[in-house]
N, C-alpha and C positions, 0 to 999 in steps of 0.2 A: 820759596823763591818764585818769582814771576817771571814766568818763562810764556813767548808765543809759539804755539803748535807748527808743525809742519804743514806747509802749504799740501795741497794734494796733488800737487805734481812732483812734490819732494818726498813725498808717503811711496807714490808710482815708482820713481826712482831705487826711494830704500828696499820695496818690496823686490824690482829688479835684483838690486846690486847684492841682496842678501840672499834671495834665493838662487839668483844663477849658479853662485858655487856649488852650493846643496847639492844643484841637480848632475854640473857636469865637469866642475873641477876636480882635480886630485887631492885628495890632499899634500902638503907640503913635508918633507922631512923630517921626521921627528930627531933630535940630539939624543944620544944612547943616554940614558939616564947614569948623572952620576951623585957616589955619595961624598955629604958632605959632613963635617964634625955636628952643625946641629941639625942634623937629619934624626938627632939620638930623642926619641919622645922620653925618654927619662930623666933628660931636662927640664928647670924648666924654662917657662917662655922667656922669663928674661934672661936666663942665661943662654939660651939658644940666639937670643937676639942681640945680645954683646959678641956670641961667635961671629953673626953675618958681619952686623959694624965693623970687625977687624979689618972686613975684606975690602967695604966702599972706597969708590974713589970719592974724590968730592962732589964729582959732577954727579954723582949716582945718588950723594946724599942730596943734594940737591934736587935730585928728581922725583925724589918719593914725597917733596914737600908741599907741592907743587899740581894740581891737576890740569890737563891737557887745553881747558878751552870748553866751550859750550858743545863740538860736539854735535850730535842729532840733535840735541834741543833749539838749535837755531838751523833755519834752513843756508846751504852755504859754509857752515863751517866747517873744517879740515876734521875727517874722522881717522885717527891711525890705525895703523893696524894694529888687531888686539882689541880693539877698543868694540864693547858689544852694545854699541849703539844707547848707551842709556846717560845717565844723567851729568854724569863726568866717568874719565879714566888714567890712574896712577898708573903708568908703565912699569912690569917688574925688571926684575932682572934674571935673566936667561941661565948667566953664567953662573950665577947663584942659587940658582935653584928657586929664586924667590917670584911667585906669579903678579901679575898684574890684580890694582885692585879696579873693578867694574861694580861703581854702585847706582844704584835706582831707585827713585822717588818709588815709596812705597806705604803711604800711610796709612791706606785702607785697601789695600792692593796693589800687584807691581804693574807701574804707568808703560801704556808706548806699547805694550806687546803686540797690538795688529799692526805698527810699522813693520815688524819681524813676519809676520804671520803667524803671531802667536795666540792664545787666550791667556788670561790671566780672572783668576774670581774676585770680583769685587763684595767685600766683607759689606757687614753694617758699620757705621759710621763711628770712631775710636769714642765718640763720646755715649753711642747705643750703646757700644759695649761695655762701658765703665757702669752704667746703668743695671746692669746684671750683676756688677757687688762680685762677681764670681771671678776665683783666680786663677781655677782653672777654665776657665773659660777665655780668660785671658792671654796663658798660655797656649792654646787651641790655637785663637787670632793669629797670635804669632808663630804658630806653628806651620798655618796656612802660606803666609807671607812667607816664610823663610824657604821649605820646599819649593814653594813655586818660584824666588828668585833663584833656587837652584835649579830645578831642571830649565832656568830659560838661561843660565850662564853669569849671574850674577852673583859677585860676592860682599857685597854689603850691601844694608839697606838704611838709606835718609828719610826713615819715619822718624816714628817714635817720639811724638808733637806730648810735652807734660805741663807746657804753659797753664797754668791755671786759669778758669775764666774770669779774670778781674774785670771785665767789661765785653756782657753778653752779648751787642750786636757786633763783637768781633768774627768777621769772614771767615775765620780759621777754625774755630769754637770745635765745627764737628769732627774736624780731626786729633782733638784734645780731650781728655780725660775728665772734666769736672771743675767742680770751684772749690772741692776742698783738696788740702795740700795729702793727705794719708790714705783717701781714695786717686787722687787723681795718681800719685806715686807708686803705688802697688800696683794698680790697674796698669801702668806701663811700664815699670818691671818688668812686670810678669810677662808682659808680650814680646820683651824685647829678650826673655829668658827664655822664653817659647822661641823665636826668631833665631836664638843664638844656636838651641840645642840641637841646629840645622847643621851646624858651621858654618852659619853667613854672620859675620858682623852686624853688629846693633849700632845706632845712633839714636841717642835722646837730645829734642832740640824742643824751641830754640832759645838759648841760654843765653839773656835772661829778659824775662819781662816785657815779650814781647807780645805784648796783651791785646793789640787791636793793631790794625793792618792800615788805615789811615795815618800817611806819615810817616809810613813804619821805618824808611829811610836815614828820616832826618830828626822826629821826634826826639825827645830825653824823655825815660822813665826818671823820675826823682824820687827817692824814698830813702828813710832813714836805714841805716844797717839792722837794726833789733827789729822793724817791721816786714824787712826783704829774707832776714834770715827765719823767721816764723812764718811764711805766707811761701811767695812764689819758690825763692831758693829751699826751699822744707821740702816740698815735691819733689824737688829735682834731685836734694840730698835722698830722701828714702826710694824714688827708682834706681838710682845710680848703686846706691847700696844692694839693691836686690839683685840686678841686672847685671852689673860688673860690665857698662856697656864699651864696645871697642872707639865709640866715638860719642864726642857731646859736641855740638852744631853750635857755635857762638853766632847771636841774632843780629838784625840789621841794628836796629835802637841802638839808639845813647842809653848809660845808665849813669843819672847823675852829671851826666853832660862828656861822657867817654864812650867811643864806641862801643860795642862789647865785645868787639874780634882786637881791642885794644886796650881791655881794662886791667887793669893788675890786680884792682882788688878783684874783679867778680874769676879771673881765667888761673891767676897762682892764687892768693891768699886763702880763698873759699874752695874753688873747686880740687883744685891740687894740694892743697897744704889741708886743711879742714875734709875735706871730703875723702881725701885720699883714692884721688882718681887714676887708674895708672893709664889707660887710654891714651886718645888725640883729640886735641879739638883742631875741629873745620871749621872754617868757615862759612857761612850759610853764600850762596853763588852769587857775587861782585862785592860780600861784605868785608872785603877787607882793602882798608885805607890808607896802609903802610908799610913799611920794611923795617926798620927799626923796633920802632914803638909797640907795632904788633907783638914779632919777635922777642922780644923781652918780656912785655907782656904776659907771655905765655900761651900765643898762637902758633899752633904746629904745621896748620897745612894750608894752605890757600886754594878755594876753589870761586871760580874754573882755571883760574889762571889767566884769563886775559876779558876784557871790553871793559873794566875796568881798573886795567893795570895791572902787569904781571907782578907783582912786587916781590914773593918768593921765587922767583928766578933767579936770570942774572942779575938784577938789583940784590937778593939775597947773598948770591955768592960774594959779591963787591962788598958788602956789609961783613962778611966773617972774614974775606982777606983781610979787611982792610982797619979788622977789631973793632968794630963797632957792633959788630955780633959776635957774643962769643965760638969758638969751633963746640967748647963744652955744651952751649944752645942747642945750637946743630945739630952735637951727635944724639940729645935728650929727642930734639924733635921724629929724630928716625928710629931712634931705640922705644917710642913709644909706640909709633906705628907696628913697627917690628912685631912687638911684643904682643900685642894684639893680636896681627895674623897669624900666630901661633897657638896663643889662647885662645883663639876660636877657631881653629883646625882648619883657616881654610888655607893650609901649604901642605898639611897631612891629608886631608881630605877635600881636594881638588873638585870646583864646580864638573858639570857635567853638561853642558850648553844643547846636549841633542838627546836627554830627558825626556819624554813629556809630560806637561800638564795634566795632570786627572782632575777635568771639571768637575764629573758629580760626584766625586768625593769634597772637592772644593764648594763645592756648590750646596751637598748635607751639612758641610761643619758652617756653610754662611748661614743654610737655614738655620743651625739651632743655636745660633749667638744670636740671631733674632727673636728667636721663641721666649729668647732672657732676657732681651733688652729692652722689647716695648713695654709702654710704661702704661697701667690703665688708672687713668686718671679721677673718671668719672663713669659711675653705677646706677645711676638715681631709677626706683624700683626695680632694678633688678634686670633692667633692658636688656644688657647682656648675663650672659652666652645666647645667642641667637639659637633659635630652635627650627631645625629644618624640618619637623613634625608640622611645628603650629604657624609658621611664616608662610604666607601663599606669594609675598611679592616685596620686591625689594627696589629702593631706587636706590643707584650707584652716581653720584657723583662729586664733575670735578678732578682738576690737579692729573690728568689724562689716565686715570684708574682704571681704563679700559683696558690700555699697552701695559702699563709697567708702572717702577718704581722709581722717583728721583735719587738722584745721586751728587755727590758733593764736588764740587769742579776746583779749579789748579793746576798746581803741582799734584794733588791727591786725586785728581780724575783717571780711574781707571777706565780703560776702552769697552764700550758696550760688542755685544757680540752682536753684530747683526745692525750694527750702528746705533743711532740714538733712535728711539721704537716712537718717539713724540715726534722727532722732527728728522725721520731718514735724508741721508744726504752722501753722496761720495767722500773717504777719506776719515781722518780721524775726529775729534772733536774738538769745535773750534775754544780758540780761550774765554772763557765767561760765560759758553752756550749750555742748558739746563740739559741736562743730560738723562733721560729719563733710561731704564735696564729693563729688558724683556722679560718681567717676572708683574703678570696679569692679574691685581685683585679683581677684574671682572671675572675672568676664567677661574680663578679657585675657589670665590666665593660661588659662585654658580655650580662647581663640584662639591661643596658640601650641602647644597640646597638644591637638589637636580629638582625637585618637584616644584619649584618658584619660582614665580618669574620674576627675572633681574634684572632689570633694562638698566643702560647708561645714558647721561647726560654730563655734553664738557663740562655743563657749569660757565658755559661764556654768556650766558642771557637770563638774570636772577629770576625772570616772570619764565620763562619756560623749563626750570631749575624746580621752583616752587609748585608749576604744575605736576611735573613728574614726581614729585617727595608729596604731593597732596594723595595721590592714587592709589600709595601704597602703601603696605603695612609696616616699615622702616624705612626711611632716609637713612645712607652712608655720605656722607659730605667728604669728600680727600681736601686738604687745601696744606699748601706747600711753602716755603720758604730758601728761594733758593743763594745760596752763599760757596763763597769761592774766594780763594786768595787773591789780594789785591784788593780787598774792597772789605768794607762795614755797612751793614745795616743803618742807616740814618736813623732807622726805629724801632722798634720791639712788635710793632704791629706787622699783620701779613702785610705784607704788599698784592698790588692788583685788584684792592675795593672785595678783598676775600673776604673780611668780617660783613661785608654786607649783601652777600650769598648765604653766607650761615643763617644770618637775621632773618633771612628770606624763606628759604627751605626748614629752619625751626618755627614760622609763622605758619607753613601750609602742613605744618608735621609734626605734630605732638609729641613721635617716637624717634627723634633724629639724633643720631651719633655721628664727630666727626672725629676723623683721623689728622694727625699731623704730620707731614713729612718734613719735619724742619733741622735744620743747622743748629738749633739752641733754644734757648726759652722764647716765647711771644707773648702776645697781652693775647686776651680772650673776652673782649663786652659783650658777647654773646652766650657766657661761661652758662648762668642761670638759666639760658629757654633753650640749650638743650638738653639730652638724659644720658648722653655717654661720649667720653672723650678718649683717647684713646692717641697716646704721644707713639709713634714708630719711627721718626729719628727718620734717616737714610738707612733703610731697611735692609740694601744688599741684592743679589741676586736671589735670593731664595725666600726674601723679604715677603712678598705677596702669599706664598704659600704658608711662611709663617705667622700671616695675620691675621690669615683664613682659619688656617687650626685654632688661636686665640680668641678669635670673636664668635667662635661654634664650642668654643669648651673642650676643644680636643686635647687643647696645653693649658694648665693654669697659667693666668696670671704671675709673675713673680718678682718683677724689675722695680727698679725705685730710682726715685728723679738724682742724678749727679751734681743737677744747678739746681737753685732757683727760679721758680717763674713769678715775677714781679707783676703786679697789676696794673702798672704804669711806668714811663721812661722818667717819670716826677721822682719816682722810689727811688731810681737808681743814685750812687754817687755822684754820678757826671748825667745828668737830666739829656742832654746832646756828646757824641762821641767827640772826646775833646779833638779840635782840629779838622772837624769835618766842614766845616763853614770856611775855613778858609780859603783864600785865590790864590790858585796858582801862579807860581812864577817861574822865569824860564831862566836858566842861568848856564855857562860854560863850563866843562869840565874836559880833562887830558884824559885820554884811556890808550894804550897801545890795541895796536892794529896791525899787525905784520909785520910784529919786530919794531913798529916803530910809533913816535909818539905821535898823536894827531887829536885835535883839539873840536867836539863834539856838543850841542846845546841840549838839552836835557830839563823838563817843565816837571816841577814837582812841587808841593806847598814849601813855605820859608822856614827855616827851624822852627820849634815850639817846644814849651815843655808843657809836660805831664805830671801834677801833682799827687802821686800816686798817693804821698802820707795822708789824703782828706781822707783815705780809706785806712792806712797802712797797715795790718793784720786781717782787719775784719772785710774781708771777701765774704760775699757769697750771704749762706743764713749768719753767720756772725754781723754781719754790716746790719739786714734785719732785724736781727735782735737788738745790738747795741741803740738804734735808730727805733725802735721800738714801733716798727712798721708789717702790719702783717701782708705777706706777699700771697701770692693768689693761689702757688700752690708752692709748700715749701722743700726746701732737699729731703733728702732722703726717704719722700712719700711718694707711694705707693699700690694701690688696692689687689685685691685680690678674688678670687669665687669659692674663698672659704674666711675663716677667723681664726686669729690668732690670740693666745692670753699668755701675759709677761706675768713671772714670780718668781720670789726667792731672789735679790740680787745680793749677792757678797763682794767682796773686795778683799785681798790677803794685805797683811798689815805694811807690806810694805809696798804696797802700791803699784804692783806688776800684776795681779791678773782681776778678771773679775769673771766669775760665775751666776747662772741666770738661769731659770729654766722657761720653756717655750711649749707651748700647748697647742693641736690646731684642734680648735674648737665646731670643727664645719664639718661638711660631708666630704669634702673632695680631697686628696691627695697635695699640696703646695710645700712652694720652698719662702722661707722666712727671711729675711735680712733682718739679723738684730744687732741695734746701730746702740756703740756704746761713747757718750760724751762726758766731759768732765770740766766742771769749773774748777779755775785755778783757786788758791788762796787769795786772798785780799789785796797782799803785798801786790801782786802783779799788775795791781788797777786794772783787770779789762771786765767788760759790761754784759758777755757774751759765752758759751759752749764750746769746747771743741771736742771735734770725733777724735775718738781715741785707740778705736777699734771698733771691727765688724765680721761680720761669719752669716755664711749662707749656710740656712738650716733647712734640708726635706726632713717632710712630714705627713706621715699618714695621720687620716681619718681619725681624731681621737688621739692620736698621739702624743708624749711628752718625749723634750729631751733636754738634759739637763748637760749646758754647755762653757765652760771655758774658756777664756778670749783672753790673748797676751794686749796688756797697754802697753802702745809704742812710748817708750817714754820720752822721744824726742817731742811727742805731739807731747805730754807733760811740763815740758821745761820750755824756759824763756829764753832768750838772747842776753845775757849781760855786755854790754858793750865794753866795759871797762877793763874784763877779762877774755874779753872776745872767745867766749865758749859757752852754749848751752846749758843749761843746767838746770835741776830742779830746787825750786825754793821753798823754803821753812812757810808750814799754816797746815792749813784743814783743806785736801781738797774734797770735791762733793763729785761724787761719780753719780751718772743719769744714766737709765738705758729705756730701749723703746722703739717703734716701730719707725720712727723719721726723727728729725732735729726738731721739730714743733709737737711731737708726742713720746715723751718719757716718762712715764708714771711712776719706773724703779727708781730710788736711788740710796747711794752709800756712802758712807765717807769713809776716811783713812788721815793720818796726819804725820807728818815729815818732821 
């Protein structure tokens, strides 16, 4: 969602209004606690949640459907009481024993905390972390997020971004998981499984297809049903299944020319009926365009609840008096909510709002999701592991690597401690502004090289960049790409004339490695003059220390790419982001304002659609493959500071596991991702690989181990439209396994 920050006089205020009480209010009365029939945990939640429903009146059901208003996220809006200041807030009910629900944007950290006076750790970026293949690391992530929305008073968190990246210079990218649908799925699972084991509620959003941020209002995703069900909806189906999450976020887009907070087929037919989701869907904040149509639909809750129309309010209630909603509607839409806060404990296990924060434990589990997630691209003679022995001098530059580490801005910007360390300023951070985190690759590269001299340069002037990378025995180039909701990339290239510092500093320097801080893939025509590249994503707080240990050989190497990186915006499907070129236009629309209607102009591009089918299945390396285009570097690769050797692969006859053994063939110690793909049979017509399974393997020195891997068989089977259900089809398929999607030397077959 696109929210604008609090002014800093509304920051001064919250911090007033929040801390005054702390310091000299009383607290207020507590009600003698009473019991209730489903107070019995030996229920279970849905039957606990048919006990409350007996008790609602209507207006009560109506109120859980429903959230308050924008809240702290606008300055000036009405905050209730109860309400802790975060992204929206469902009032509970008192008499019922049922708490309020308080959620916060939290995709890579919980947002807003220094309005409170809070910290909060900002992770590496959901798509660094997908980059580590690792599950449990995954759950870590969200184990992070989930404590720390509890001890700040928060009980559900609207992360959990499983969009796939069907088009890479999408804004959102690093808050998402990758381009294939069985990584991207698990990987946020599993965090939202971590998240949950908190008792904070989970949300996986945003559903569906909301692949690029240009438009994202008024666009149409179009796509056939067999291509949406093998691609973006596949993600969303295997997190949902791991996660069992208490919310799925329906997205701004049209799908097919329906909204998607109003689609039947994507909110019942698929999610609800096929997926078997027992949750709620939200709204994503002003996405929803109706009272009816939604409602039926199979939209449960409306948030915020007003600047664009309350329409789960009293327009709702007027809809079920008046049978045009059903009451049965109604009571599904509360009995799901219900049922949720009880499946995730948080009415048994009550937030705790005056908690606190443990940073440097937050702050070790950000470092070592970083240690997994940077990607080391390029080795060329052996440049890295830097040697703090034989280096006398290092140039640092670039992308302000002096301070700190970039971070991902929006809705997902979490607050730096200390402000932005690039560009300090009173208050919080403004919308759109690059927000760099107080974690110094000049300060920790210079503690694992105390005997070197390390100097920095911004990197704002390419001739005095080139003088300082000429004089020393390594060039470090940082260069960044900064990405934020609300916006696309118009190109895959840096921005800021930064490939042409690279050109610069690899002319006066032989030995030059550069680091990327980016949101997603980029181009690189600098790739060949220089000797090491080194992808670090939004690294985190703890980011610089972990890229210090990595480029000194204190941590192997381990991570493997999520996406593709294309050599060109030519490669891509859509060569320019569809809809980025076009003119705005300014048009009227109604929103309620205080109770009441009032008619407001609003400048956003004209509809358009989105041909999603020129691609339809084949995202990502499948699209390269089928296009028969080699990309610059492809998914699932990786390098490392040892060697790996793949053998023995089997498959059992009926086409559920496959076995492999892995060697590390080097001196060092490393962990392996071995990536297993399979072509379908003939019948299925497609031209391309899919992942089918993966397992992070440690390994010592010499080591073998000989590993087992379940195939997802959803990632096996097709769509049949006719029968509107998955399934695997009759032939020969040909299983592949191997160190990335572009290198599989094993393979096996099996036949159905």
């Amino acid at each position: 969602m696109k929210l604008n920050p609090l002014s800093c006089s509304a920051v001064a205020l919250a911090l007033f209004v929040s801390c005054g009480p702390c310091l000299h209010a009383q607290e207020p009365p507590q009600p003698a606690p009473q019991h209730h029939p489903w107070d019995d945990k030996s229920l279970s939640p849905d039957q606990r949640a048919d006990l409350v429903q007996k008790e609602l009146t209507l207006d009560e059901k109506i109120q859980l459907v429903h959230g308050t208003g924008w809240g702290a996220l606008r300055p000036g809006a009405p905050i209730p009481l109860g309400d802790n200041w975060g992204a929206s807030y469902v009032p509970g009910i008192p008499r019922l024993g049922i708490p309020p629900i308080n959620m916060q944007d939290s995709a890579v950290g919980v947002r807003l905390s220094a309005m409170m006076g809070r910290y909060s750790t900002l992770l590496p970026s959901a798509l660094g972390s997908a980059s580590s293949w690792d599950i449990q690391g995954a759950q870590l992530y969200g184990d992070v997020i989930g404590r720390e929305l509890r001890a700040q008073g928060f009980n559900m968190s609207i992360g959990g971004g499983v969009d796939i990246t069907r088009e890479p210079r999408n804004g959102r990218n690093f808050e998402y998981a990758g381009e294939d649908p069985l990584l991207a799925g698990t990987m946020t699972g599993n965090l939202m499984k971590g998240l949950q084991a908190e008792h904070i509620m989970g949300d996986i959003k945003h559903y569906a297809f909301n692949d690029q941020e240009t438009g994202r209002n008024i666009f149409s995703a179009n796509i056939g049903k067999k291509a949406a069900r093998e691609s973006d909806l596949l993600a969303f189906q295997i997190a949902i299944g791991i996660a069992e999450p208490s919310g799925v976020m329906c997205a701004y887009n049209r799908v097919n020319g329906t909204y998607s907070c109003e689609n039947d087929w994507l909110l019942n037919d698929v999610l609800k009926k096929d997926f078997q989701f027992k949750g709620w869907v939200l709204s994503d904040w002003g996405g929803t365009h109706s009272t009816v149509k939604a409602a039926l639909a199979g939209l449960d809750q409306e948030m915020p609840g007003e600047v664009h129309g309350s329409f789960f309010d009293d327009a709702l209630k007027q809809a079920v008096q008046s049978g045009q909603v059903p009451m049965s509607r109604l009571d599904d839409m509360d009995h799901r909510i219900l049922r949720s806060m009880f499946a995730a404990g948080v009415i048994d296990y009550p937030v705790m709002p005056r908690d606190v924060v443990d940073p440097f434990k937050g702050r070790d589990d950000a470092e070592h999701i970083a240690e997994e997630s940077i990607v080391l691209l390029k080795n060329e003679n052996g440049v890295l592991p830097l040697s703090a022995d034989s280096i006398h001098s290092i140039a640092l530059i670039g992308s302000h690597a002096d301070v700190g580490v970039l971070s991902g801005g929006g809705s997902a910007q979490v607050d730096a401690p200390g402000g932005n360390a690039a560009n300090p300023h009173p208050g919080g951070a403004n919308w759109g502004e690059s927000v760099y985190f107080p974690s110094s690759p000049l300060k920790y590269i210079r503690k694992h090289a105390p005997n070197a001299k390390v100097e920095f340069n911004p990197g704002t002037d390419n001739a005095s960049a080139a003088a300082s990378a000429k004089s020393a025995d390594v060039a470090i180039v940082f260069v960044n790409q900064p990405m934020h909701e609300g916006m696309d990339r118009p190109t895959l290239s840096l921005p800021d004339s930064q490939d042409a510092l690279v050109s610069a500093v690899a002319a006066a320097n032989p030995h030059t490695i550069v680091v990327l801080e980016t949101g997603g893939p980029v181009t690189m025509p600098w790739a060949d003059s220089v000797q090491g590249i080194v992808e670090a994503w939004y690294p985190g707080i703890g980011g610089a220390q972990a890229l210090a240990n990595l480029l000194f050989g204190t941590i192997n190497f381990s991570a493997k790419l999520p996406v593709s990186f294309a050599k060109s915006d030519a490669d891509l499907p859509f060569p320019e982001v569809p809809g980025i070129n076009l003119k705005d236009v300014t048009r009227e629309i109604t929103v309620t304002h205080d109770g009441k209607k009032v008619s407001i102009k609003v400048t956003d591009k004209p509809p358009f659609d989105v041909d999603y089918n020129k691609q339809g299945a084949a995202v990502g390396y499948k699209w390269f493959e089928q296009q028969h285009i080699q990309p610059l570097f492809p998914f699932g690769f990786g390098l490392s500071y040892t060697t790996y050797e793949y053998s023995g692969l089997s498959v059992d006859s009926q086409g559920r596991t496959a076995t492999l053994t892995i060697k590390n063939t080097g001196q060092r110690a490393g962990a392996e991702i071995a990536q297993v793909y399979a072509e379908l049979p003939a019948a299925a017509d497609e031209h391309y690989k899919r992942l089918v399974a993966f397992d992070r393997v440690d390994l010592a020195p010499g080591e073998s181990k000989t590993v087992t891997l379940d195939l997802n068989p959803l990632c096996l089977s097709v769509y049949n439209v006719d029968k509107d259900a998955m399934e695997e089809i009759p032939g020969e398929y040909k299983i592949l396994a191997g160190p990335s999607s572009a290198d599989t030397p094993l393979t096996a077959t099996f036949t159905k």
